[in-house]
N, C-alpha and C positions, 0 to 999 in steps of 0.2 A: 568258541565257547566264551560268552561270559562269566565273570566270577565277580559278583557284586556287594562286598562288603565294604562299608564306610564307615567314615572317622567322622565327628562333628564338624572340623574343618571343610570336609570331604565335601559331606552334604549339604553346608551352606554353600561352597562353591557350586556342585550338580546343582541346586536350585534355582540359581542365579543363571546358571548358563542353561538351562532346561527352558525359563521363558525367553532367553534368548531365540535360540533356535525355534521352538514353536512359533514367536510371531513370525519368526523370518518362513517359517514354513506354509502354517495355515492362516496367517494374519491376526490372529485369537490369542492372547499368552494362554495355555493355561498353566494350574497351578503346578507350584513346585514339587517333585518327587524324590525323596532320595533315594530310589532305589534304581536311580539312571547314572549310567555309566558315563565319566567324564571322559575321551579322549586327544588327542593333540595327532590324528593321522594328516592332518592337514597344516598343522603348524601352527592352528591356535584353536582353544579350547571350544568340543563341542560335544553337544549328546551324541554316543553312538551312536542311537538309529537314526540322527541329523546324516549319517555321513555314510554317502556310494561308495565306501571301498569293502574288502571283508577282511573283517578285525578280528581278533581274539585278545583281549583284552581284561588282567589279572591285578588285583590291589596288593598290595606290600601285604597287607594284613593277610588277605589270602595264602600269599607265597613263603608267610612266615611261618603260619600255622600249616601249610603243608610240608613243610622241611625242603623247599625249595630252597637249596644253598647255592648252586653252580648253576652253566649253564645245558650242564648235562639233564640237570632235574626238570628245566621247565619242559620238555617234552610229558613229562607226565598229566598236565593240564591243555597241553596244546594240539588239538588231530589233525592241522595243516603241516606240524612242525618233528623234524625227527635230529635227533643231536647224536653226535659221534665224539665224545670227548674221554680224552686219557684222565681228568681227573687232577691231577695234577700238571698235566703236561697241555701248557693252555695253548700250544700252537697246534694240538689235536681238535679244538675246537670246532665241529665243522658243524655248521645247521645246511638244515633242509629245506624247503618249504611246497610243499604241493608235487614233492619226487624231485626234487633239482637244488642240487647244493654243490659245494667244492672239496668233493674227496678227494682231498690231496691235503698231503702237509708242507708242502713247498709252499715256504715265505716270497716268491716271487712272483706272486701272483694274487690277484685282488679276493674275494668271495665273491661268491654267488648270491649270497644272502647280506645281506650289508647288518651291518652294528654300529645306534647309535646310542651313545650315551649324553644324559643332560644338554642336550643340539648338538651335540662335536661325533660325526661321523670319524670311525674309526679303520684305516685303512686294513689291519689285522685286529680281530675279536680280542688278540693276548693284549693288547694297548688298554683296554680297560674294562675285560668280561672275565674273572677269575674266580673272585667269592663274591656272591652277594650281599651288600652290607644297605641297612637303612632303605629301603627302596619303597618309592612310592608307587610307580605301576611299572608295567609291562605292556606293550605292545606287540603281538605281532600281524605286522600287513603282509597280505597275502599278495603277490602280483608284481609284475615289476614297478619298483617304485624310482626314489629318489629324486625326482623333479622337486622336491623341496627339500629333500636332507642330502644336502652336502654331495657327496659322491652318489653316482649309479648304482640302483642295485638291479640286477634283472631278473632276478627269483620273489626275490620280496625283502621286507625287514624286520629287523628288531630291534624296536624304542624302546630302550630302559632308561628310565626316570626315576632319581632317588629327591629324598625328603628337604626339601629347600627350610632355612630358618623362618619361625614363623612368629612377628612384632606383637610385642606385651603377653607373651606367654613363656613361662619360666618353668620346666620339668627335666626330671631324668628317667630314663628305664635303660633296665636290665635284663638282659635276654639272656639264659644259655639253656644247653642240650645236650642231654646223654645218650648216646645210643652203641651199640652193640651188636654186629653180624654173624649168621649164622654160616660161617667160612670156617675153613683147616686152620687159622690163627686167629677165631673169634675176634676178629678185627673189633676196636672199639675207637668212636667219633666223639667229638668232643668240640663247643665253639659256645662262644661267648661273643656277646656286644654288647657295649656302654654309648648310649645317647643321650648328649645333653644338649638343653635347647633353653638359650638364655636373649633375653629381651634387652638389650646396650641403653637404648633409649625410648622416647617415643616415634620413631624414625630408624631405628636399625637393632639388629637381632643377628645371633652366632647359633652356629651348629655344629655340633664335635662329636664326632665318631669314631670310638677303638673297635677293635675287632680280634679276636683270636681261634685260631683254629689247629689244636692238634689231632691226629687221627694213627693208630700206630699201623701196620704193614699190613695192604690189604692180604697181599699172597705171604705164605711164608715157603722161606728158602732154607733149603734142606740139605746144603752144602757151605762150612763154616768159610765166611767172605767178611773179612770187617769193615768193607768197602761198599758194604750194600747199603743205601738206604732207602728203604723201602714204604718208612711212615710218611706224616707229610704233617708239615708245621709251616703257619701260617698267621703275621701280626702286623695290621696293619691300622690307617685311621683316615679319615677324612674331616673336611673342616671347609665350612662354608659361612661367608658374612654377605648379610642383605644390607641395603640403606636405600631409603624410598626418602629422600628430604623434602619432596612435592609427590604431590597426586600424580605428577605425570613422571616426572624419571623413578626410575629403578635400577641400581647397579648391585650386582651378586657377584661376588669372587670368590670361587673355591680352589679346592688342592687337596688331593689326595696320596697315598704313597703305602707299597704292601710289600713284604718280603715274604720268601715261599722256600721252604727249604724239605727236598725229598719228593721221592718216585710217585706218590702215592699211586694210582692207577695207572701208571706210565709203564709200569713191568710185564710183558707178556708172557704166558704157559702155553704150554704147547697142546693142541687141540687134536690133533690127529698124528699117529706117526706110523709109517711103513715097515714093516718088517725087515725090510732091507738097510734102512735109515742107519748109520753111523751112533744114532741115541737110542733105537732100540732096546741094546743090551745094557746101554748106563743107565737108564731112570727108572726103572721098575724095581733093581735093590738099596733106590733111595726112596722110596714111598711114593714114586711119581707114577698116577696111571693120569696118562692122558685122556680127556676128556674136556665137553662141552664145562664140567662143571667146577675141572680143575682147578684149584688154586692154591698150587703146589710151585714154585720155581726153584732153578739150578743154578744161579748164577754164579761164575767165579770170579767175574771180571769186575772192575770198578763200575758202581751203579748209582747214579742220584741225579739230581734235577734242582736246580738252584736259580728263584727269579729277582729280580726287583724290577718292580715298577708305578709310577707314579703321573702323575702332570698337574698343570693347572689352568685355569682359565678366566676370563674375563665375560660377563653377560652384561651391556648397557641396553638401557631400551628407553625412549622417549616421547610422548605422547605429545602430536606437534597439535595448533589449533584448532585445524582442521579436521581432526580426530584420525588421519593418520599417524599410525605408530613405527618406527626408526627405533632397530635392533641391530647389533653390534654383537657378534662371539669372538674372541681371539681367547686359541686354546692352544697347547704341549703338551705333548705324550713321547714318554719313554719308557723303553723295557729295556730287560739283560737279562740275559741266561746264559747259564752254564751246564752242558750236560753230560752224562758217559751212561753207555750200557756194553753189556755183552752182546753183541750181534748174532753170535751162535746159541744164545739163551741155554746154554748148556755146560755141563763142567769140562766137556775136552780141548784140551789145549790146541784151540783151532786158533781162533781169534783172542788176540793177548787187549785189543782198546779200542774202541771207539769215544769219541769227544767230539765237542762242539760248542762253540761259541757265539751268540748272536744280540746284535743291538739294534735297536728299534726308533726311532726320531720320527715325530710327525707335527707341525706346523701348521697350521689352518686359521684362516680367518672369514668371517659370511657377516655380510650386510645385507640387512633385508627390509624393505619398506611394507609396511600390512595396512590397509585400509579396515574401515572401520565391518564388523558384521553386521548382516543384516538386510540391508539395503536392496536397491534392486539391482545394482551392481557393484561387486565386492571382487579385491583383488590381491596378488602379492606377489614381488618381486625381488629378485636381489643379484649380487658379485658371489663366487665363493673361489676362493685362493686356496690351495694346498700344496705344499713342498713335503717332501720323506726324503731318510734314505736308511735305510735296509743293508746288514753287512753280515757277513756269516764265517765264519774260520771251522773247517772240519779237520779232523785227522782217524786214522786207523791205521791200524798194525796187526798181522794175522801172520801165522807159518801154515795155516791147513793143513798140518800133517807134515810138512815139506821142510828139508832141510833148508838152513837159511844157508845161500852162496856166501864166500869171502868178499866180505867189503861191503856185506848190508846188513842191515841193521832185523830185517824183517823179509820172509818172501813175501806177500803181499802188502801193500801201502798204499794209502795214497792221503796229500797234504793240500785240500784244498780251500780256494779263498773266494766269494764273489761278492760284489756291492753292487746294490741297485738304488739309482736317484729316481726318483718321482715328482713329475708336477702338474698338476689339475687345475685346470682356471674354469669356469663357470660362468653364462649369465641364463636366469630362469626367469619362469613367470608365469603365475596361474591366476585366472579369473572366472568367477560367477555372474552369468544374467540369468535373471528371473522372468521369462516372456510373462507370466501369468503367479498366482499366491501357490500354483501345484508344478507347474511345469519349468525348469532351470536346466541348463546347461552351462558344462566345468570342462573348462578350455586348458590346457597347459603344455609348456615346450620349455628345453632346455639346449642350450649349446656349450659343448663340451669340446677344448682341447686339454689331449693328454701327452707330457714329453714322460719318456722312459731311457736313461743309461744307464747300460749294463756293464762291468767290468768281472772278469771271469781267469781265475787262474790253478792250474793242479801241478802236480808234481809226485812222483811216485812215491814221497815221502821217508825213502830208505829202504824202500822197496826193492827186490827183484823187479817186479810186477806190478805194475800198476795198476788197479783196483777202476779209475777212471782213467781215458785216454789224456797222456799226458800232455798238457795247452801251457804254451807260456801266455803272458801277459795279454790279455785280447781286452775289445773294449768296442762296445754298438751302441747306437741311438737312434730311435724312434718317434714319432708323434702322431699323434691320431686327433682328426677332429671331428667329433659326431652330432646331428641333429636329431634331439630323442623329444616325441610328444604324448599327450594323451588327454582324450575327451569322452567326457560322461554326462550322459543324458539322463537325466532323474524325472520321476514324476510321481507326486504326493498324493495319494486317494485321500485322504486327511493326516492331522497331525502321528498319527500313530500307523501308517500304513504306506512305504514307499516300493518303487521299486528304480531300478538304474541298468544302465547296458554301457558296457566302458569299450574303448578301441583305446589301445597304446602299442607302441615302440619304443622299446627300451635301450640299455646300453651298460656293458662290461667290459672294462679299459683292458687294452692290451698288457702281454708280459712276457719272459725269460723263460725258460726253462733251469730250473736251478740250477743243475748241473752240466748245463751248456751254454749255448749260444743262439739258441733255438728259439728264433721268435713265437709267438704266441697271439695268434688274431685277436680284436674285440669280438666279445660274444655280445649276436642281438637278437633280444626276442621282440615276439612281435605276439600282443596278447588281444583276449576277447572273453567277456565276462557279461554274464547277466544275473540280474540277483535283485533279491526280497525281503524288505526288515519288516516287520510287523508285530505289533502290540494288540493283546485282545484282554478282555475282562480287566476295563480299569489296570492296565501295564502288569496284571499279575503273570500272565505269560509273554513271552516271546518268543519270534518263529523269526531265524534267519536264515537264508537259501541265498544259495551262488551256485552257476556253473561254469567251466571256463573254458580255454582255449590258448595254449602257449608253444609259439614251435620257436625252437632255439636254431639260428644259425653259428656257425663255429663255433661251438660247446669248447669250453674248455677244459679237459679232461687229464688223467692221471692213468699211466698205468706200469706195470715192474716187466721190465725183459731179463727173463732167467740167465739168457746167453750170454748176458753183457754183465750180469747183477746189478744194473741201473733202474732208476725208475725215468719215467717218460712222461712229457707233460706236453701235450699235444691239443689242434682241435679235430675234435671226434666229427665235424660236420655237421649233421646236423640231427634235434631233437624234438620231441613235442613230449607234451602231457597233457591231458584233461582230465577233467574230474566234476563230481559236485560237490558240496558242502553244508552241513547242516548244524546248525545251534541254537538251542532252546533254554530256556529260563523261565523257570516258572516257580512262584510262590501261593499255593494252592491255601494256606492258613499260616498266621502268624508263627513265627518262629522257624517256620521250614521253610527252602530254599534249595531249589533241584538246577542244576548245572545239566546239561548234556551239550557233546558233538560228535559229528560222526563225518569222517572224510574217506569219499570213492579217487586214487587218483590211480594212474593208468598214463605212468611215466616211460617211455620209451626211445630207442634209437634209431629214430628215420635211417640213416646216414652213420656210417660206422666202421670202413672196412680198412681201416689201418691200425685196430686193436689188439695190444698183444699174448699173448699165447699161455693157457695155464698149462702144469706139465701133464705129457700126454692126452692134448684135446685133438678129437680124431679129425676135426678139419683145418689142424694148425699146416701152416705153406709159410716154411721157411720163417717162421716166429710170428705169422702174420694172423691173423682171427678175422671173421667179418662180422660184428655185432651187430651189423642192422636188423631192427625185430625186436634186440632184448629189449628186459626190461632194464633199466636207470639201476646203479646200484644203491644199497639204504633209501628205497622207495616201497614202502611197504601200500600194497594194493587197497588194506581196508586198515581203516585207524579210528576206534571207537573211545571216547572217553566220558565219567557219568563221576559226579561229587552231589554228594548229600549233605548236608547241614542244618541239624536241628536244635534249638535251642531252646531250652525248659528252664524258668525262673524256677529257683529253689525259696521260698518264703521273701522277703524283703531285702536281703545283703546279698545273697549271692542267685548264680544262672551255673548250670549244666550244657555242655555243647557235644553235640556228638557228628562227628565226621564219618562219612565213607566217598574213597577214593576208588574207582576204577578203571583202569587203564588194558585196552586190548587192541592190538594189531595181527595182521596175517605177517606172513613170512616174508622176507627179503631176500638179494644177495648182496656181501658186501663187494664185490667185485666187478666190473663191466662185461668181464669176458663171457659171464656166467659159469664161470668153477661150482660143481653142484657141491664142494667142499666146502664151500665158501657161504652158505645158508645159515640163515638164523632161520629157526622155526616160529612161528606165531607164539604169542601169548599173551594172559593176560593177568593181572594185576591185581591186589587189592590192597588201599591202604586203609586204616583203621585210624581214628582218636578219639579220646575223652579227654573232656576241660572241664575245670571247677573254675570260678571264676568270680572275684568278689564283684558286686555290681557297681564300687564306685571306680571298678577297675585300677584298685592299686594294684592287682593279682592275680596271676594266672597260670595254674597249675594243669597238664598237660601230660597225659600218656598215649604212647602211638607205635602202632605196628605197622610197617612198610613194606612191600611184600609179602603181606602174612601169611602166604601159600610157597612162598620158596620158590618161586619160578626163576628157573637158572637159564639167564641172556648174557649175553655179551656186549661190548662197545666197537670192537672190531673183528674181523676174520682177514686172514693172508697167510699165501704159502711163504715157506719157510725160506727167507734168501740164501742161503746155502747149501738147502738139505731142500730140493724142489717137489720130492715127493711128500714131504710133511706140512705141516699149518699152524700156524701160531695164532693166540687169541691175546687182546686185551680184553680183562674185566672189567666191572665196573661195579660201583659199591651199592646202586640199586638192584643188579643182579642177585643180592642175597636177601635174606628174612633182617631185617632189622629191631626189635625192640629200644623203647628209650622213652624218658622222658625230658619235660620241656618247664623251666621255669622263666617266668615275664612278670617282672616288680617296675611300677610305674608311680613315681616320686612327685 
């Protein structure tokens, strides 16, 4: 789906690049439109429908006015894309894209879906996908990509691009938001941002971003813990300097930096309990009925979530005589957290702590050569360098019931440590020839090695018993070198009518098994795509179509063994999905402006017989499951999405805008195994707003309902790691009714 709202800046720029593309298509400029989508899927600025890949593709303005904060929200405007986030808890992060993502929370392992932010490929989403602040678009590509950004992705990706400073323009605005959930503690949300954008000279210009977010406890806890924290506060800012001293260089340095303090969605309620369950008799004379719509918790143990993280970077670019352009990124990302929950999510003195500790480092640098657009043969190349490392400190303490023996401290423990080094070297290269003004073909390959060491240490932690088998000091190394390409064949019936058929091979770097030793193959797909962009009645509609074709060799996959209370990070073998896809846009009369998409996928497990076992599944052997057949877990079979926007001048000073959002999917499982406990039911969605809105735009006044039907969903489902007949859910704050309003002052 497109979502096509622009800024002046905006549309002077789509204009400019709208006769770009055209001549390069049909040989004809024609005239400027601003109502054409700028994108960067290729790495430099082009009309959507200039470009064979299938996009979905959102403006800041859109994502503002839809209350798109995190990266949980943007599933709401996206029906290739499905998010599993705790909310606070950003290493929950997980996207999807076309049924195939990495449901797993193990930091030891890459995505499936890659995240870039302003060029700087992110090794983990927590490195700089938390709140979103200032953003200019959104991208997401469908397909396996990366042959231009940074690292591998073999699902697809997501390019988020925020507000670069912009020379001789001097303003500020003011955002914030009130809203209020219809939950057991009326949860209430609350965020703010300050932008300012200052012009230095005639040659260079600043941009300054604060940001604040507090929100108080999604669930409330119905057992006195002073250890709980369950809201979530959030203050951060960003800060970027341009200087263009000629026509031809351009250097940008920014730096950003967020601290995040509290559970907020991180806390789970329990979803299902057995009558036999050890909490059946406790949580019913605390006000606790389990259910889908819970959001009740029991915690007694120490509870919170604590991040900071920030980085910075360098962009040089220079326009040599020749009219090739030499671009330079050197970036740094770090994170930290600190975390504790109760494991038993209940008040019995089973489990006394769990904690954890984790740091984040990432290093990269890309050079890239880009020829000029247009031509009949257009190309681009480059290096890309990345170094990580990845460190984690766990600890737990539990008695289960169980006497603690003389000379320990806890019957159950365990004190574990593991670090992972990373390094990614790259060289790539993608080119276009034009046999004829309709017919082009888009060639590109990448060579990739990757080193991985692992260092792995446990300890029963004062344990009786050790929780993980106990490993003194170990220590592995790997490298992997991969050849990934892909070519698309395009052909132009005129400027406004293409269609394309891609072949690629993609590539997902090897890894650890967190809590082993357990190597981890690279995942590779190997894709097949045909598809249809089309514009009719003078660009007021548009019709895009894709179909696909992706089968996954060694998946790399997640799953929990009851027997052991471990999880497992394995390759499942092997996978496919297909699907179609469809997105329309259409402006039938001034002022309105209809969004639609709707996505078939039909994600499954060729290959699968070493998955492990939900409790009492009748063809479990010896903890073993065969899941070839199912379907992918968080791959919801039909994903429809529809945004209305109408916009009514009121007299001469002010304009009326009116939104409707709706969002509907079938039903999922969160699980591989298929645990039929484990379902999210279908549903769908509706969001609601009114704008008032003065017309010189110093002002914009904003009421909005989000959920306005109440539809009670969740962000996760799993059984209970201690209690295996039970289920626990994470919420999520879209899952309830929200009311609120929005105010926007533009200085």
């Amino acid at each position: 789906m497109v979502f096509a709202q622009s800024t002046p800046d905006q549309a002077r720029l789509q204009g400019e690049a709208e006769v770009s593309s055209s001549t390069a298509r049909g040989g004809v400029p024609s005239a400027a439109n601003t109502s054409d989508i700028i994108v960067t899927a290729n790495r430099r600025e082009e009309r959507l429908q200039d470009v064979p890949i299938s996009v979905t593709a959102i403006k800041g303005e859109t994502l503002r006015e839809r209350g798109v904060q995190n990266p949980e929200d943007l599933a709401r405007l996206t029906p290739s894309l499905v998010t599993q986030n705790n909310a606070a808890n950003a290493q929950g992060t997980n996207f999807s894209i076309r049924g195939v993502g990495t449901s797993s929370f193990q930091r030891s392992m890459e995505p499936t879906v890659a995240v870039v932010v302003d060029d700087v490929t992110l090794i983990r989403s927590e490195l700089g996908v938390i709140n979103f602040t200032d953003l200019a678009a959104i991208e997401v590509l469908n397909g396996p990509q990366g042959f231009l950004f940074g690292k591998n992705a073999s699902a697809g990706l997501v390019n988020i691009r925020t507000n670069d400073p912009e020379i001789g323009s001097n303003s500020f605005r003011l955002f914030s938001e009130y809203g209020q959930l219809n939950n057991a503690n009326d949860t209430s949300l609350f965020r703010a941002q300050g932008i300012v954008n200052a012009s230095l000279s005639e040659d260079a210009a600043a941009r300054i971003n604060i940001s604040y977010v507090k929100n108080s406890a999604l669930q409330k806890n119905v057992v006195p813990n002073p250890d709980f924290e369950g809201g979530l506060r959030q203050i951060g800012g960003s800060g970027k300097l341009l200087w263009e001293p000629t026509d031809k260089l351009s250097i940008l340095v920014s730096g950003d930096y967020m601290e995040s303090r509290g559970s907020g969605g991180g806390v789970a309620s329990f979803r299902e309990v057995d009558p036999t369950s050890p909490v059946a008799t406790v949580l019913p004379p605390l006000g606790v009925e389990p259910g889908y719509g819970n959001s009740k918790s029991a915690y007694d143990g120490p509870t919170y979530y604590n991040l900071k993280v920030g980085g910075a970077q360098i962009k040089a670019s220079y326009e040599l005589d020749s009219g090739l352009r030499l671009t330079n990124i050197t970036a740094y990302r770090g994170f930290k957290t600190s975390q504790a929950f109760d494991p038993d999510y209940s008040p019995l003195p089973l489990v006394q702590f769990y904690g954890e500790r984790l740091a984040i480092k990432q290093f990269s640098n890309e050079l890239r050569l880009t020829s000029p657009a247009g031509g009949k043969f257009d190309y681009q190349m480059g290096l890309f360098l990345l170094r990580a490392r990845v460190q984690q400190n766990a600890d737990l303490s539990a008695t289960l019931g169980q006497a603690v023996p003389p000379g320990f401290t806890t019957f159950l423990g365990t004190d574990s440590y593991w670090r992972q080094l990373l390094g990614s070297y790259a060289a790539y290269g993608q080119a276009s020839y034009r046999f004829t003004d309709k017919l082009r073909l888009t060639a590109g390959a990448r060579l990739t090695h990757d080193t991985i060491n692992m260092q792995y240490e446990t300890t029963a932690g004062g344990g009786a018993v050790s929780l993980l088998g106990v490993s003194p000091v170990s220590e592995q190394d790997r490298s992997e070198t991969n050849f990934s390409w892909r070519t698309t064949l395009e052909y132009n019936f005129n400027p406004d009518w293409m269609i394309y058929g891609t072949a690629a091979r993609g590539y997902k770097g090897p890894g650890y098994a967190q809590y082993s030793l357990s190597y981890v193959r690279p995942e590779i797909p190997t894709h097949f795509e045909i598809g249809s962009k089309a514009q009719l009645f003078d660009r007021k509609l548009t019709i895009n179509l894709s179909a696909y074709q992706t089968e996954f060799k060694n998946f790399q996959a997640q799953s929990i063994d009851f027997t052991t209370l471990s999880f497992l990070l394995q390759n499942a073998g092997k996978l496919r999905t297909r699907g179609a896809e469809l997105q329309v846009i259409a402006r039938p009369f001034k002022g309105l402006t209809l969004n639609g998409g709707l996505a078939y996928t039909d994600a499954r497990f060729v290959s699968f017989r070493g998955d492990t076992c939900y409790f009492g599944q009748a063809d479990c052997v010896n903890g073993v499951t065969d899941s070839s057949g199912r379907r992918l877990p968080n791959a919801p079979k039909w994903k429809a999405i529809m945004d209305v926007s109408y916009e009514q001048p009121l007299g001469d000073d002010f304009a009326a805008t009116f939104n409707l959002g709706i969002t509907s999917q079938s039903s999922y499982n969160f699980l591989s195994n298929g645990d039929p406990d484990a379902v999210q039911k279908g549903y769908t969605t509706f969001d609601i707003g009114v704008a008032l809105t003065e017309k010189s735009k110093n002002w914009t006044l904003r009421a909005f309902c989000r959920n306005c039907t109440d539809e009670r969903f969740v962000s996760t489902i799993q059984g209970h790691p201690f209690f295996p007949t039970d289920h626990i859910q994470n919420l999520t704050y879209n899952g309830f009714r929200q009311l609120g309003v929005a105010l926007d002052l533009t200085f």
